[in-house]
C-alpha positions in Angstrom: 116.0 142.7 107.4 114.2 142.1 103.8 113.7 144.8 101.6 110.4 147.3 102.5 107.5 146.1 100.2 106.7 149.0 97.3 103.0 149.1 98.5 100.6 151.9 96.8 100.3 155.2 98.3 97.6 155.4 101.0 95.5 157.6 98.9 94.8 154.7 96.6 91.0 154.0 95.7 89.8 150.2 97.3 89.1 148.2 94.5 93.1 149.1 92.9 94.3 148.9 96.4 93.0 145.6 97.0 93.9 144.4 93.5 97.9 145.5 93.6 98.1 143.9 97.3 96.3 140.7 96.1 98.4 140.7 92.5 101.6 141.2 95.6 100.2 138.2 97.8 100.4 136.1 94.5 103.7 136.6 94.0 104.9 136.4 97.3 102.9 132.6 97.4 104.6 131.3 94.0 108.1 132.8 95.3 106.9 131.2 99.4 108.8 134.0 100.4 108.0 133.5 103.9 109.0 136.6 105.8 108.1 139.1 102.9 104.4 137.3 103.3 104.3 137.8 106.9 105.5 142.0 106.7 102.6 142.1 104.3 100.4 140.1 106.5 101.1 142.7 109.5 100.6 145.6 107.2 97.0 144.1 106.8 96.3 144.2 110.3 97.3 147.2 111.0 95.6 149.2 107.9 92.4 147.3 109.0 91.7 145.4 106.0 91.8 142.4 107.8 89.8 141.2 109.2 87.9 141.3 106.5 84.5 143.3 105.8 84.0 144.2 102.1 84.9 141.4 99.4 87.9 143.1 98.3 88.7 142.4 101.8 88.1 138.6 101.3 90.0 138.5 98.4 93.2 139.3 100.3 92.4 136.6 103.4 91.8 134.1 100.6 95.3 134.9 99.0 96.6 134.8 102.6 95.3 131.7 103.2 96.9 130.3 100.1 99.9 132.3 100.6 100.8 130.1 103.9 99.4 126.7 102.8 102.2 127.3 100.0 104.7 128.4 103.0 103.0 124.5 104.7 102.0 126.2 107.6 98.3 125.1 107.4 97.5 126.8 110.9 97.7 130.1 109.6 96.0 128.9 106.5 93.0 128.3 108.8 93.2 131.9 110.9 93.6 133.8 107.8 90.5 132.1 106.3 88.8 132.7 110.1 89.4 136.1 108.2 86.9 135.8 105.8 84.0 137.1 106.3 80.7 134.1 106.8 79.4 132.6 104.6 83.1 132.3 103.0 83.1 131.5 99.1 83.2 127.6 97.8 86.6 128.6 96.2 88.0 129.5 99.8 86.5 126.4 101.6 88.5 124.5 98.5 91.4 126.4 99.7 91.7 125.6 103.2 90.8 122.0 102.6 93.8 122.0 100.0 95.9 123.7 102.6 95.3 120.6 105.2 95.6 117.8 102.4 98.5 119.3 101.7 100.3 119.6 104.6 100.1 115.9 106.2 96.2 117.2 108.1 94.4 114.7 106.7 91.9 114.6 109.5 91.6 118.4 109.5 91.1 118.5 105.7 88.3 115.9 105.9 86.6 117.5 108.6 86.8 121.3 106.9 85.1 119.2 103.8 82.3 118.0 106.0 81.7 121.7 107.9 81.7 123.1 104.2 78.8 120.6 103.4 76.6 121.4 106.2 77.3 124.9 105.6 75.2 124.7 102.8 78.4 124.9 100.5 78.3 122.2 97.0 81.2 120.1 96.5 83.1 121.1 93.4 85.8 120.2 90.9 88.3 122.0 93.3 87.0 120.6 96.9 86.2 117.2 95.9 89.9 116.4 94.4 91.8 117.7 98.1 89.2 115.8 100.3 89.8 112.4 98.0 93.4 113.0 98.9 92.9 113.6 102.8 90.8 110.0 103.0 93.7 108.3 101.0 96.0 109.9 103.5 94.1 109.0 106.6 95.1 106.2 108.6 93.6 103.3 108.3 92.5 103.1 111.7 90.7 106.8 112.2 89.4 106.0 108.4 85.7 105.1 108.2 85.0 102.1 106.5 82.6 103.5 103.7 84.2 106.5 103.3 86.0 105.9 99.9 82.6 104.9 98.7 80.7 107.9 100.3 83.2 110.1 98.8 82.8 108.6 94.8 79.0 108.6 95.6 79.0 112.0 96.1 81.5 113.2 93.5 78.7 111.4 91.4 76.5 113.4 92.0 78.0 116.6 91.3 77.8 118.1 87.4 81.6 117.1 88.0 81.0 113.5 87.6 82.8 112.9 84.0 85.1 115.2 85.0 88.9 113.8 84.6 90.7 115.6 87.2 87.7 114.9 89.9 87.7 111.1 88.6 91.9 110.3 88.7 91.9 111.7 92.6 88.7 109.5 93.3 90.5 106.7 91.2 93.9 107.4 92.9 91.6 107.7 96.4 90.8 104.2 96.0 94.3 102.4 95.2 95.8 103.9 98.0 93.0 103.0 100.2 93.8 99.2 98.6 90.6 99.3 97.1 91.9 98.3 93.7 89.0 96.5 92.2 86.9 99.8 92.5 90.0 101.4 91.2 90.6 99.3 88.4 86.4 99.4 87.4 86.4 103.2 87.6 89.3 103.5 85.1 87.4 100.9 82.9 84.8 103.6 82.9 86.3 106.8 82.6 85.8 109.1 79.3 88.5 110.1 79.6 91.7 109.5 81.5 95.2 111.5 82.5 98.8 110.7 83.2 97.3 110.6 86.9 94.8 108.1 86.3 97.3 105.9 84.2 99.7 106.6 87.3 97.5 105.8 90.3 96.0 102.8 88.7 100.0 101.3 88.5 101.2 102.6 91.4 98.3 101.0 93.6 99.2 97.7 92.0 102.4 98.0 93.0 102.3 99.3 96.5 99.9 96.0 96.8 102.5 93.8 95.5 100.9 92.6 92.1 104.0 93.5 89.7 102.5 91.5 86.6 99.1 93.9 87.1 101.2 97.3 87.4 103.4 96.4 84.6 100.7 95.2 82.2 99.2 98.8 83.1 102.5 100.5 82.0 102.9 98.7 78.9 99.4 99.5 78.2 100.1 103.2 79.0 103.2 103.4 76.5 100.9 101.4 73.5 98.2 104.1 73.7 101.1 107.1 73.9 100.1 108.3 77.3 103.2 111.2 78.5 103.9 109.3 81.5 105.5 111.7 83.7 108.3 110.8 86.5 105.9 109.8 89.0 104.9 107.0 86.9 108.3 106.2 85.4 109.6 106.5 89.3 106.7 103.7 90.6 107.8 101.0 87.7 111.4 101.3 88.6 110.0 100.0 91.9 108.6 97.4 91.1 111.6 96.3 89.2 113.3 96.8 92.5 110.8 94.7 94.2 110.9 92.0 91.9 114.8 92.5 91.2 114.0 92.7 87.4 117.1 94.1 86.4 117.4 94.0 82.9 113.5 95.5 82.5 114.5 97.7 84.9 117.5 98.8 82.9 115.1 99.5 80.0 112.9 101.8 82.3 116.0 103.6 82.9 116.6 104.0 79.2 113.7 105.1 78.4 113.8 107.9 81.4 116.7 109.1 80.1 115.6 109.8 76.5 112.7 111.3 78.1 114.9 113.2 80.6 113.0 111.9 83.3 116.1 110.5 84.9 116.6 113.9 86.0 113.8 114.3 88.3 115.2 113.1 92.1 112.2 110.8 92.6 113.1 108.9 89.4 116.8 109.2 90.5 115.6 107.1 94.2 114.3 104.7 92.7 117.1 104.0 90.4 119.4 103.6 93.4 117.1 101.2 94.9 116.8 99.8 91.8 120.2 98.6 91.1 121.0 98.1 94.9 118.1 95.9 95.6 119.5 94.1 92.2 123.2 93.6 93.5 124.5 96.4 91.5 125.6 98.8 94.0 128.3 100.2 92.1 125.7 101.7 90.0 123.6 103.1 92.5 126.3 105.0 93.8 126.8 106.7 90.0 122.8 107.3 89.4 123.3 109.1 92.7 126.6 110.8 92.1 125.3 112.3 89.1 121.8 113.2 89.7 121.5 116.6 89.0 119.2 117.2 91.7 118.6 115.9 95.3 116.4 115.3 97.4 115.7 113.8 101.0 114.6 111.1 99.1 117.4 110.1 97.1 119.6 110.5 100.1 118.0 107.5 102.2 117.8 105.5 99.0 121.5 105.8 99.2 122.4 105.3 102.6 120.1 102.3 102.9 121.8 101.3 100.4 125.4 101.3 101.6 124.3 100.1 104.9 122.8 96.5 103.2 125.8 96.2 101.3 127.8 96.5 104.3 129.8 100.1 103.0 129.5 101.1 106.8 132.0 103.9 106.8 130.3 105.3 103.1 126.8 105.7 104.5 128.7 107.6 108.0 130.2 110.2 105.2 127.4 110.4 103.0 125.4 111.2 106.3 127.8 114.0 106.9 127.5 115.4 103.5 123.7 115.3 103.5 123.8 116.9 106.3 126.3 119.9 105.0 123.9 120.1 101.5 121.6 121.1 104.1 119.0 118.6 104.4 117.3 117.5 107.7 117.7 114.1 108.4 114.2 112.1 109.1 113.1 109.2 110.9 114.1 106.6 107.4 117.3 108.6 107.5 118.5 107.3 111.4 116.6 104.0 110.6 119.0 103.8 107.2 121.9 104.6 109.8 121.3 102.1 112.4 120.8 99.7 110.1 124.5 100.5 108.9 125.8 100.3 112.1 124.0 96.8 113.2 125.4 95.3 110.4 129.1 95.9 111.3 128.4 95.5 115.0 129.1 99.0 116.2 127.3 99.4 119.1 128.7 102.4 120.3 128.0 104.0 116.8 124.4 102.8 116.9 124.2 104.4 120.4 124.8 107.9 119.3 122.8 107.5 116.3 120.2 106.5 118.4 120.7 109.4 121.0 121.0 112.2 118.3 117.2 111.6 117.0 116.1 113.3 119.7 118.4 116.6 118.8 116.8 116.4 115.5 113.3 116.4 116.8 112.8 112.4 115.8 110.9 110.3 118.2 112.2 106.6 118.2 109.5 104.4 116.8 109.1 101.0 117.1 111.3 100.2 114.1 114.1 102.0 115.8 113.9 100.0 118.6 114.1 96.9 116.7 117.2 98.1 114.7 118.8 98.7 118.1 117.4 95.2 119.4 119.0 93.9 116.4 122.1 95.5 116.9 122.9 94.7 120.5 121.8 91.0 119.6 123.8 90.6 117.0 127.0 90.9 119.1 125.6 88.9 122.0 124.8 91.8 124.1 120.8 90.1 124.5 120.2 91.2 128.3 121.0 94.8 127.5 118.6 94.0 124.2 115.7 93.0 126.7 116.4 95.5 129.3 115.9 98.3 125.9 112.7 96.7 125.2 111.5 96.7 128.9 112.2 100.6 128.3 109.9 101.3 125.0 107.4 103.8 125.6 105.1 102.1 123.3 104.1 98.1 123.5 106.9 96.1 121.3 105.8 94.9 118.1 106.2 92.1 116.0 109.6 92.9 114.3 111.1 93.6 117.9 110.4 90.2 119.5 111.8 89.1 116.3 114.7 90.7 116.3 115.7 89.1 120.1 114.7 85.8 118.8 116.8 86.2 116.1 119.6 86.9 118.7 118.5 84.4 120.7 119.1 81.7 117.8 122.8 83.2 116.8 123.9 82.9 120.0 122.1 79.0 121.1 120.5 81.4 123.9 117.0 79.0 124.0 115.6 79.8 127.5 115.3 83.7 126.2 114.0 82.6 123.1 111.0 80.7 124.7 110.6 83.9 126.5 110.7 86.3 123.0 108.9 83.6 121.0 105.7 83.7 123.4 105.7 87.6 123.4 105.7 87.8 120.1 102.9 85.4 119.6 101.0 87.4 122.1 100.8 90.1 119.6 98.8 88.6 117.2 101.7 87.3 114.8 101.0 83.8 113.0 104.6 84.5 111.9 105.7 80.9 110.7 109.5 82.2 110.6 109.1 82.8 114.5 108.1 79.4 114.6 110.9 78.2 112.4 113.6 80.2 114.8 112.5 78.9 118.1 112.7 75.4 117.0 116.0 75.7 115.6 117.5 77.1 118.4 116.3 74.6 120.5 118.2 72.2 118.1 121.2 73.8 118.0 120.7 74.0 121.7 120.6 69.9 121.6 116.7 70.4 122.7 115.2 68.3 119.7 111.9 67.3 121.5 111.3 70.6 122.4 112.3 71.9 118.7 109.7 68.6 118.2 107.1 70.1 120.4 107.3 73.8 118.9 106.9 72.3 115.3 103.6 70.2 116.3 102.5 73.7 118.1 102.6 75.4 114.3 100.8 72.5 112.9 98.1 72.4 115.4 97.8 76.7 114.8 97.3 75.9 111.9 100.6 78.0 110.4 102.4 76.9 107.3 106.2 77.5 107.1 107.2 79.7 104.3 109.0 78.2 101.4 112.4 79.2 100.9 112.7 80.9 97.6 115.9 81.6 95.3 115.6 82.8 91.9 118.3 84.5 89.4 117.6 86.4 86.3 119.6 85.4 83.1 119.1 86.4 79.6 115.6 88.0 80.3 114.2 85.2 82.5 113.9 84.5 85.9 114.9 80.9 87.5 112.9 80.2 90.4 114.2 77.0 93.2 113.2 75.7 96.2 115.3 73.1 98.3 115.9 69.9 96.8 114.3 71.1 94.1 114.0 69.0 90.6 111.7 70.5 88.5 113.9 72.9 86.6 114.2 71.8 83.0 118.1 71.1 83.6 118.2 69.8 87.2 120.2 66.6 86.2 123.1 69.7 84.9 122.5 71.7 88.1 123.2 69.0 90.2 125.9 67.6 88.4 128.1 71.0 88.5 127.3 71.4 92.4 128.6 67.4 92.9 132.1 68.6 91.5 132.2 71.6 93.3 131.3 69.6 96.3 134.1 67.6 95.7 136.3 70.1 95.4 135.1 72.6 98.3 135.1 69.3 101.1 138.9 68.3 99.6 139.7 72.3 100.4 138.2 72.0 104.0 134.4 72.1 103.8 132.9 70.5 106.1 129.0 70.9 106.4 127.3 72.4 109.6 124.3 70.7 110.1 123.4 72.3 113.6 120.3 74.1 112.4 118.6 70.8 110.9 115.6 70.6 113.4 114.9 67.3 113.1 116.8 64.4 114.8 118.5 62.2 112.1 121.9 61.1 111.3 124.4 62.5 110.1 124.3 61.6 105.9 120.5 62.6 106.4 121.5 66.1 107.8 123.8 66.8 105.7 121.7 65.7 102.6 119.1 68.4 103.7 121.1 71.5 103.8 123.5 70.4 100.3 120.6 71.4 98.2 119.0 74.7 99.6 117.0 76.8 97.2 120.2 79.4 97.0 122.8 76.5 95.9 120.6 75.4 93.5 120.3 78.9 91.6 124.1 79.1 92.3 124.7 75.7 90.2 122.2 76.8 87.4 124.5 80.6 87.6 127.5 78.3 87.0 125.9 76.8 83.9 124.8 80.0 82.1 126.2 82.9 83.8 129.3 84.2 81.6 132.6 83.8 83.1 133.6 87.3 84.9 130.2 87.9 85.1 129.2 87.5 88.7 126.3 85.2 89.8 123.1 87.3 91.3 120.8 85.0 93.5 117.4 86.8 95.6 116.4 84.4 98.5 113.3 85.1 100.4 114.7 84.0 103.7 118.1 84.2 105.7 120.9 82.6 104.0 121.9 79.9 106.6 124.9 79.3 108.2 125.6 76.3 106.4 124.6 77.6 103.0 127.2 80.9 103.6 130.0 78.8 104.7 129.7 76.8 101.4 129.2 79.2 99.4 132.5 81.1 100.2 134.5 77.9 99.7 132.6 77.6 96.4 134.0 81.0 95.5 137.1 80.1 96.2 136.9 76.5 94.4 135.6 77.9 91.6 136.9 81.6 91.1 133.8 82.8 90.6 132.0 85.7 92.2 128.6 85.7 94.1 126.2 87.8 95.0 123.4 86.7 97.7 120.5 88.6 98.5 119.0 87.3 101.4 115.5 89.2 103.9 118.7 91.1 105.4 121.6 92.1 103.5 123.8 91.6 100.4 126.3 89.0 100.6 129.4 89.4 98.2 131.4 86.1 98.2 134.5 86.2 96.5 137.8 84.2 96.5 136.5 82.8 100.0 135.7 85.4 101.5 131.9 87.6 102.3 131.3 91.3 102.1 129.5 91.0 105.4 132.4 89.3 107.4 130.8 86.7 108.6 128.7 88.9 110.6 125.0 88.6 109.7 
């Protein structure tokens, strides 16, 4: 049982009564000393201060009702301020609107805002920020259309219009509503502007996908000697992850740990994706290791991590040990672990993983289901993989008829992937890898006028194939290639070193497997289309100006084929060199022959 709370004598006059129990509730928030809170709460009740009559009385509900949105129990945030007595004070409206922003009630929070307006109640510096916050949060679906807009016009309208902290949550309101051209002309015309302005204007870049904006933003930020905090310093480092900048990314981190910003758990997540997503695992794992401080956060940026470069049995023990630091595991958590276990192929892993959600309190999502789609198709199991989808509670998605057709195009299996391929479609997708998949499996399959016929469907919808991409960063730049490919300034080089290997990698055994080639020509023809795919030709450029011991890193947009991984371990071995491929599903280490992955992608 906690210690009895030293509360004043009964004696005590109102006003100092009210005043020591409120100073007590304050403490008792900042400390979110839970049970403490609540033995004060009942003492409340029963001395009949609550609920409350005079406004000494309303001074305690309001610390109450802060007290447990500190706690994130937003429910009793909302009964305490019941406790108030009507009309409750703006600064107690701000309070419970806070206490559903807060706590994931975006709808609730939005909603309190409007009753607080019809009560007769201005919006103020303190409501406006909270309620900005709850329509960023919303889902897009239950958001009104205009309501980012409604929001700023009345903010406008307030004497709280120049205001900086009311403008960076209208300004942040925006990005994350991917509104960015309102965002980016209301920092234009701020007076003045904070680290969260700076931070939301870069971040909302980012989380769009335009890297080149969110950095010019950053660099902006450092010129004009804005204290960039670790939020900021943590949404760069993604988009160096994104973009697999390294070596920028390896300045960001330099620069965090003058700062000692590297300290801060968000910062340290991002780090590990960082150098994961850049082929540096090794490196991951020590940002990890020595962050001084964890987080849920930085747990799943590790475990995804060892699960896409293949460490199966690491992310099984660092599961274990997340789970003895006492952290709850979350719905990314068992997605990060299924992963892990569909890219070794352990079914009866993936199984249990998927079972022990529900002990947890995790609902399978959609994603899950894919991941265990993936799984069972990987290994061949695909009527098991339909009959799992037959059994989603919810309709399947995009990603898991891709994930069957996927299966269905490892394992030549072309009458299921008619059947996956048309589901899919059904759901809206204009997906041109689906495409792309379905006709290739009808071409392994030997079925080359109905790989024909799926191939003049795409054209006739309309959907263009995506390019396959490779690039490599070298010596600050990056090296972009697509297939066949001459427009690099030393192409005639490039495909000079990849003829010797050639030579040497088809007198070692290579022969080239020319299955997936989707349209019907000879053999020389084939074999000239996969030679020069986008990843060899960043491989033959990594020959030319990667340092020896150094090994190659090559991003690819798309599945390495099974042509292109075959090669490419010969080349290994051929050449001595290592490789590292990151394709749309894994890392691929290729040395002396052999891949990290086993074959098993």
């Amino acid at each position: 049982m906690p210690a009895p709370l030293p509360l004043p004598p009964p004696g005590a006059p109102l006003p100092a009564l009210a005043r020591t129990l409120a100073e007590l509730l304050v403490a008792l928030s900042a400390a979110r000393a839970l049970p403490k809170g609540q033995q004060l709460h009942g003492h409340l009740l029963k001395a009949g201060h609550l609920p409350a009559t005079a406004s000494s009385h309303a001074l305690l509900a309001h610390h109450l009702l802060t007290f447990y949105a500190r706690c994130a129990l937003p429910g009793l945030s909302h009964r305490a301020f019941l406790d108030i007595p009507w009309p409750p004070a703006p600064a107690a409206w701000s309070s419970l609107i806070s206490s559903f922003s807060q706590n994931g009630l975006p709808a609730a929070a939005f909603d309190a805002f409007r009753r607080m307006l019809a009560a007769g109640v201005p919006a103020t510096d303190r409501s406006i920020p909270p309620a900005a916050k709850a329509v960023a949060a919303a889902e897009t679906s239950s958001r009104p259309p205009l309501a980012p807009h409604a929001l700023h016009g009345l903010a406008a309208k307030t004497p709280f219009a120049g205001d900086v902290f009311v403008g960076s949550a209208v300004l942040d309101m925006y990005a994350k509503c991917g509104h960015l051209a309102d965002a980016r002309r209301m920092f234009d015309e701020m007076p003045e502007r904070n680290v969260v302005s700076w931070s939301a204007l870069i971040c909302g870049y980012a989380d769009s996908g335009m890297h080149h904006a969110a950095m010019g933003i950053f660099r902006l930020a450092l010129e004009e000697a804005v204290p960039v905090n670790d939020f900021t310093v943590s949404c760069i480092i993604r988009v160096c992850a994104a973009a697999t900048l390294f070596e920028l990314g390896a300045q960001v981190h330099a620069r965090a740990i003058k700062t000692a910003l590297d300290e801060s758990p968000f910062v340290g997540s991002s780090l590990v994706s960082l150098y994961s997503k850049c082929g540096l695992v090794e490196c991951a794992y020590r940002v990890f290791s020595e962050a001084p401080e964890k987080n849920l956060g930085i747990w799943n940026a590790v475990l995804i991590a060892s699960a896409q470069h293949g460490h199966t049995s690491a992310a099984f023990e660092r599961f274990m040990e997340m789970q003895k630091a006492g952290f709850r595991p979350n719905h990314i958590t068992f997605l990060c672990l299924l992963t892990a276990c569909s890219h070794a192929g352990l079914v009866d892993e993936g199984k249990r993983y998927f079972a022990l959600m529900k002990e947890y309190g995790v609902e399978p999502q959609s994603e899950h289901y894919a991941a265990m789609v993936d799984l069972l198709g990987r290994v061949g199991r695909i009527k098991e993989a339909v009959d799992l989808i037959n059994s989603m509670p919810m309709e399947p998605p995009e990603s898991v008829w891709g994930a069957l057709l996927m299966a269905c195009r490892m394992f030549k299996d072309a009458d299921t992937a008619a059947i996956a391929a048309k589901r899919l479609f059904e759901t809206g997708s204009r997906s041109s890898g689906a495409h792309m998949l379905l006709s290739s499996t009808y071409a392994a399959a030997g079925r080359h006028v109905d790989a024909a016929l799926v191939r003049k469907a795409m054209r006739d919808a309309g959907v263009r194939k995506e390019t396959g991409l490779s690039w490599l960063e070298a010596a600050g730049e990056v090296h972009s290639f697509v297939s066949n490919c001459k427009r690099h300034q030393r192409s005639e080089e490039i495909y000079r070193v990849l003829e010797k290997v050639s030579e040497k990698m088809e007198a070692a055994g290579y022969v080239a497997d020319t299955s997936a080639v989707v349209k019907d020509v000879d053999g020389d023809e084939k074999r000239a289309t996969v030679r020069y795919h986008s990843e060899r030709l960043a491989i033959g450029l990594g020959l030319l100006i990667v340092p020896e011991g150094v090994p190659i890193r090559v991003m690819k947009n798309l599945r390495v084929c099974d042509d292109c991984h075959n090669a490419i371990k010969y080349l290994t071995k051929c050449t001595g060199r290592v490789v590292v491929l990151r394709d749309n599903r894994r890392f691929h280490r290729f040395e002396d022959g052999k891949c990290s992955c086993g074959d098993f992608w």
